[in-house]
N, C-alpha and C positions, 0 to 999 in steps of 0.2 A: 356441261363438259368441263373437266378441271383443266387447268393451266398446261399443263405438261403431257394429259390425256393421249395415249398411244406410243410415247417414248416409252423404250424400252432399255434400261441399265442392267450390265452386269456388272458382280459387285464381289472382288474378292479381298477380306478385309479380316483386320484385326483391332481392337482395342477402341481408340477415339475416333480421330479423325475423319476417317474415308466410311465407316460406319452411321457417324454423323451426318454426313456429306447423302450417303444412298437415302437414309432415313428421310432427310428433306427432301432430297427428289420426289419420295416413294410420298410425302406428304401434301407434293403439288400435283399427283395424280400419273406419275409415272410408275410403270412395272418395271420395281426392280429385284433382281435375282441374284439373290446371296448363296454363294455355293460352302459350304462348310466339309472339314471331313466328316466321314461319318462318326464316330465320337464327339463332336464339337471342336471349334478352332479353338487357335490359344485364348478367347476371352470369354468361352461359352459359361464357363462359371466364376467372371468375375466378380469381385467384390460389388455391393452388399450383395448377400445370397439371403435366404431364407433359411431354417433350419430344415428344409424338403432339399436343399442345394439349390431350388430354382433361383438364379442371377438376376436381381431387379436390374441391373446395368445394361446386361443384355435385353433386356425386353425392353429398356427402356430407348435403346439407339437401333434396333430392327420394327419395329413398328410399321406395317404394314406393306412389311415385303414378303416375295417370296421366299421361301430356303426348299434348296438341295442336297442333300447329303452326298457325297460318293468319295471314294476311296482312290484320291489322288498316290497312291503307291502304285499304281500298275496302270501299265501303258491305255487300257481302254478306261481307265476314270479319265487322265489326265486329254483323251480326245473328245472324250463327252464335253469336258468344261470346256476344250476348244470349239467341238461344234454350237457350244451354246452362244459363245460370247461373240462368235463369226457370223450365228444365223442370219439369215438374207434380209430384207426389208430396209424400205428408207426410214425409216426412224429404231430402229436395233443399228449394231455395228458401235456401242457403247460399252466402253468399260474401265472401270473406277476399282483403284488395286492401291494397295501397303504392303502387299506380299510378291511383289517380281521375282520370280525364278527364273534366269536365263536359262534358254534352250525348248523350252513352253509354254510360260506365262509372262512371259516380254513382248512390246510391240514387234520388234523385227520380225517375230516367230510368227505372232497369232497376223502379221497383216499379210501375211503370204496368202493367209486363207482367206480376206477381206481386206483389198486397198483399199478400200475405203473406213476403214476401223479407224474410230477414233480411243484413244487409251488415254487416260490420266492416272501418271503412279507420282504418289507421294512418299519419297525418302525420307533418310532420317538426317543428314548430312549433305552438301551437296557431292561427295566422292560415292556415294550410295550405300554409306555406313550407317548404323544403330544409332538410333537417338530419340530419344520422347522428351517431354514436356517437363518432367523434373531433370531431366541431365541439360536442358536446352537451355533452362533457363538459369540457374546455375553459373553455366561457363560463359553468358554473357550479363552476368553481374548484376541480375535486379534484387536475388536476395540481398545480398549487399547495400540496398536502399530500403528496405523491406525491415522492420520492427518498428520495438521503443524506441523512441530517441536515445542516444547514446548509448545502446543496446549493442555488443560487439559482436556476436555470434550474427550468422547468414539466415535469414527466414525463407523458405521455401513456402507457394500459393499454392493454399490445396485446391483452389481455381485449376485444370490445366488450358490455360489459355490459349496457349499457341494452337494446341490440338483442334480448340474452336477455331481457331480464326483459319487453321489449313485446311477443313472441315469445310467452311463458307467456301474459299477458294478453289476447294476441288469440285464446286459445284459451279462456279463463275466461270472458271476453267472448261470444265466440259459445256456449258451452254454456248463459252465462246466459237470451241473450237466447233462444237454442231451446226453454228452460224456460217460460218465459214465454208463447213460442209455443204450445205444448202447452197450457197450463195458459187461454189466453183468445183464440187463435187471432190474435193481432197481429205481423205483421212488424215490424220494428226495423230504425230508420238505427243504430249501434253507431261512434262515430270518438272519437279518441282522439292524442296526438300522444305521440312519444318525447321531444322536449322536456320535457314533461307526467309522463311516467314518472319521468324522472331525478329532478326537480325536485320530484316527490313525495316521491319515496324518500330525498333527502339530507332532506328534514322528517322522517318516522317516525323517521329514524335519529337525530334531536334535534343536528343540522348547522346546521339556520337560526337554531334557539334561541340555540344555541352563538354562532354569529356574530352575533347580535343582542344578546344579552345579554353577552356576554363582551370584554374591550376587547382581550384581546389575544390576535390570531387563531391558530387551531391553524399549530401547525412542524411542518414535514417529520420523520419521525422511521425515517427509515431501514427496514429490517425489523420494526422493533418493533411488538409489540401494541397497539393504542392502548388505555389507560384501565384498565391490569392489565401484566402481562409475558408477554411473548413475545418470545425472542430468536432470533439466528442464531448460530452457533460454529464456527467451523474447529477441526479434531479431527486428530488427531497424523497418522493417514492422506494427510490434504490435502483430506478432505471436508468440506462441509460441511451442517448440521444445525441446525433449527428446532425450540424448544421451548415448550412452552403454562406459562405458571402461570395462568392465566383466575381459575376456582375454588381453593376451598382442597384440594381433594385434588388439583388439579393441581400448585398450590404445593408443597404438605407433601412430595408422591412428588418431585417435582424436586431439592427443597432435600435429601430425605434416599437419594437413586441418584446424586447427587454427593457426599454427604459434606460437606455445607456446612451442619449446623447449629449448627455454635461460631461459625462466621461469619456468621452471619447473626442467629444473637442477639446479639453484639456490636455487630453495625452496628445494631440497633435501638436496642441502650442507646444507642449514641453518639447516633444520628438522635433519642430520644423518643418513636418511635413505632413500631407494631405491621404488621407490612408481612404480616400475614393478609387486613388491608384494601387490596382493588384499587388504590385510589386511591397508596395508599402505597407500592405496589410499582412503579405509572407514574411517581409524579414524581423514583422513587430508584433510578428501570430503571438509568443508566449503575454505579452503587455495587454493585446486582447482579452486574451485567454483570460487572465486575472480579473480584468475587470467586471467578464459575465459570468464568471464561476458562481460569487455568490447569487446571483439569478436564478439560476438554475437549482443549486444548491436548496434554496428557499421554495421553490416550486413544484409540485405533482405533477408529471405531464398529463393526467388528464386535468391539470389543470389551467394550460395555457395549449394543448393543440386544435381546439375548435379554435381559439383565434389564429393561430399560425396558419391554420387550413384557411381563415377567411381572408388572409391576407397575401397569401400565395407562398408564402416562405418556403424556401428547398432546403424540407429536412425530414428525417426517418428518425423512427425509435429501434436499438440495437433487437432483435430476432433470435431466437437458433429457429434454425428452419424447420421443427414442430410448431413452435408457436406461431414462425407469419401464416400458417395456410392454416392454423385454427383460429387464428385473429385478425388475417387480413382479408375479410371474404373480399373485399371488392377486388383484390388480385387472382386470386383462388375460386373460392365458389360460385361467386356473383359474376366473374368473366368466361366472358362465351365461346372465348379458346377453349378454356379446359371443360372438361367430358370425365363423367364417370363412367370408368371400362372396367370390365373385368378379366384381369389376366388368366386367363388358365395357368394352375398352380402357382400360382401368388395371391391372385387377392383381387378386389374391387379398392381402385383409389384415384383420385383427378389426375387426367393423362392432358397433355398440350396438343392441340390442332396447330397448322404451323401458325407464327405470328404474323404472315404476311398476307393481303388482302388484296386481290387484285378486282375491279368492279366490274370486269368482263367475265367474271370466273368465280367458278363457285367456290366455297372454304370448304376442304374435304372434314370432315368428323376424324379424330383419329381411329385406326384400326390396329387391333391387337397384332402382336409379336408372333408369329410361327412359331409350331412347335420346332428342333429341325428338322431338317428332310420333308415337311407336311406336304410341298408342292412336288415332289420328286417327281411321282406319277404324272403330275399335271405337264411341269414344266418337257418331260421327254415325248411325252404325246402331245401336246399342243407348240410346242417351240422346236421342237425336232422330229416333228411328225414319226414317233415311231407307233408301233403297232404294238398289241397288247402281247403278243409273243417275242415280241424282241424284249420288250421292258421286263417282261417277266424273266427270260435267260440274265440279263442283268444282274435281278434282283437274288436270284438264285446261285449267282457265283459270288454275290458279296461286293459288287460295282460300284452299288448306288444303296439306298437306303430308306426307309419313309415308316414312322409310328404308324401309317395307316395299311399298310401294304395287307393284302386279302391274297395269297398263293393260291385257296381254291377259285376264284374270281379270275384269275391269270388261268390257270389251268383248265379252265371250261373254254 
């Protein structure tokens, strides 16, 4: 029995985030139910697509959910998505939203039908305005530290981060507030903005302090590690290579699988100071930097990573993300997260089981993407107990929707 086994989420979403968020549930063994229009919502053919239009994006953040189609324009679409996400049971009364509609799909509305409804909606802003992950990050200033060194223009992460990290939280969020539930039988409004996430997180990470206290704002610093060493090296091959000095056994193994420690106590005497400490090894990164250029420069990486591997050394050779998964099988191939799936109309290719392992519970396999609508039938008769003549009038005025729908099957 998986982790999460019998929770039931509903899940009305768009783009990253709260997508992200169902997917992981849906990956520790909860049934969750993605309602879509019938055409598809705004991300049903986001980028990459295939030249068929099928959206590896979207297959790639529904993964073993259900989907419903129906036709939120008219008053009986929009009470079906309420009878679903209100349905009775103690483990249903869940649901996980980026798309609030006041006046239907807001908690005030749907917990009339369900005090006990817990809801988690993720804004974009905390006033309840527009916002994703390139405007968020942006307007608090990390492109701004992001390039070349001395590089003046803003760099934008094709990372979207925030998205992830509001993604985790809309799932920490709704586990919290279930606890709760359990523990004194009260529903939960649960909102929260990604603006808010971002904005927290450059504070933990002591960004705001920095900027307030400090007069003179952090530079762009290329590759480099900030606040310790971390560099990048082109290496006699033409590859190129990232290395950690973070800690001191990161340092010390660095300094001595290059062969740099006459040089590097020299530059200390000259410098005055001791570059075991972080601090002294960031403000004298470029003086480093010179000294193991030629190292590297003179070197093949396959000519010194079997020792860097025996020695523990934290560093990576540079990827585009074709080459790690055809040359990193121990990440890819050889690990027993990922599962060869094959998507209906896309393709057979290594899919992620979730990465988290609990030893009371079993690791689900990942399960393919829905078509949409594939549960329509399922979910109205099994989570709304209707009957095969109601589902059918439904389908016959244009309600609801499902690639599988059999009219003579309904009609018998």
């Amino acid at each position: 029995m998986s982790i999460l086994s019998g929770m039931r989420v509903v899940e009305g979403s768009a783009f990253v985030a709260v997508p992200l968020a169902g997917m992981q549930l849906a990956q520790m063994g909860a049934e969750v139910i993605r309602f879509d229009r019938l055409g598809g919502g705004l991300d049903y053919g986001r980028l990459p697509v295939l030249p068929n239009g099928q959206s590896m994006f979207w297959a790639g953040l529904n993964k073993g959910k259900k989907s419903i189609a129906v036709n939120m324009k008219t008053d009986e679409g929009r009470e079906l998505i309420t009878r679903i996400i209100t349905a009775p049971g103690p483990d249903a009364g869940l649901f996980i939203t980026n798309l609030r509609v006041r006046g239907w799909m807001d908690h005030e509305t749907l917990s009339q039908h369900r005090d006990d409804l817990i809801s988690v909606t993720l804004t974009g802003d905390r006033h309840g305005g527009p916002a994703v992950d390139y405007t968020v990050n942006p307007a608090l200033g990390i492109p701004d530290i992001t390039g070349p060194e001395g590089y003046q223009d803003p760099v934008a992460n094709a990372l979207p981060a925030w998205d992830c990290m509001a993604g985790n939280m809309v799932v920490s969020s709704l586990l919290a507030a279930e606890r709760h539930r359990l523990r004194y039988g009260q529903g939960q409004a649960v909102e929260f903005a990604l603006k808010d996430v971002a904005a927290a997180t450059i504070g933990h990470l002591g960004m705001i302090a920095e900027a307030t206290l400090i007069d003179q704002p952090r530079q762009k610093a290329g590759n480099a590690l900030f606040g310790a060493y971390g560099q990048d090296f082109v290496c006699a091959c033409g590859g190129r290579v990232m290395v950690i000095g973070l800690t001191d056994r990161q340092w010390n193994g660095l300094v001595k699988a290059t062969q740099s420690e006459a040089a590097i106590i020299d530059l200390e005497a000259s410098l005055g100071v001791s570059l075991q400490a972080e601090e002294h090894r960031w403000t004298h990164r470029a003086k480093i930097t010179a000294i193991l250029t030629p190292w590297f420069a003179a070197h093949r990486i396959d000519e010194f990573q079997d020792k860097f591997n025996k020695m523990s050394l934290t560093w990576s050779r540079f990827n585009s993300v074709k080459q790690a998964i055809a040359t990193d099988t121990d990440q890819f191939a050889d690990n027993p997260m990922f599962h060869h799936m094959m998507q209906p109309g896309i393709g057979s290719y290594l899919v992620p089981a979730h990465p988290v392992s609990f030893d009371q519970a079993p690791t689900l396999a990942p399960r393919i993407a829905p078509a949409l609508g594939q549960h329509t039938e399922e979910i109205l008769h099994q989570t709304l107990q209707m009957t095969t003549g109601e589902m059918g009038k439904l389908f016959d005025r244009g309600i609801v929707a499902s690639p599988t729908f059999n009219r003579d099957r309904f009609a018998a």
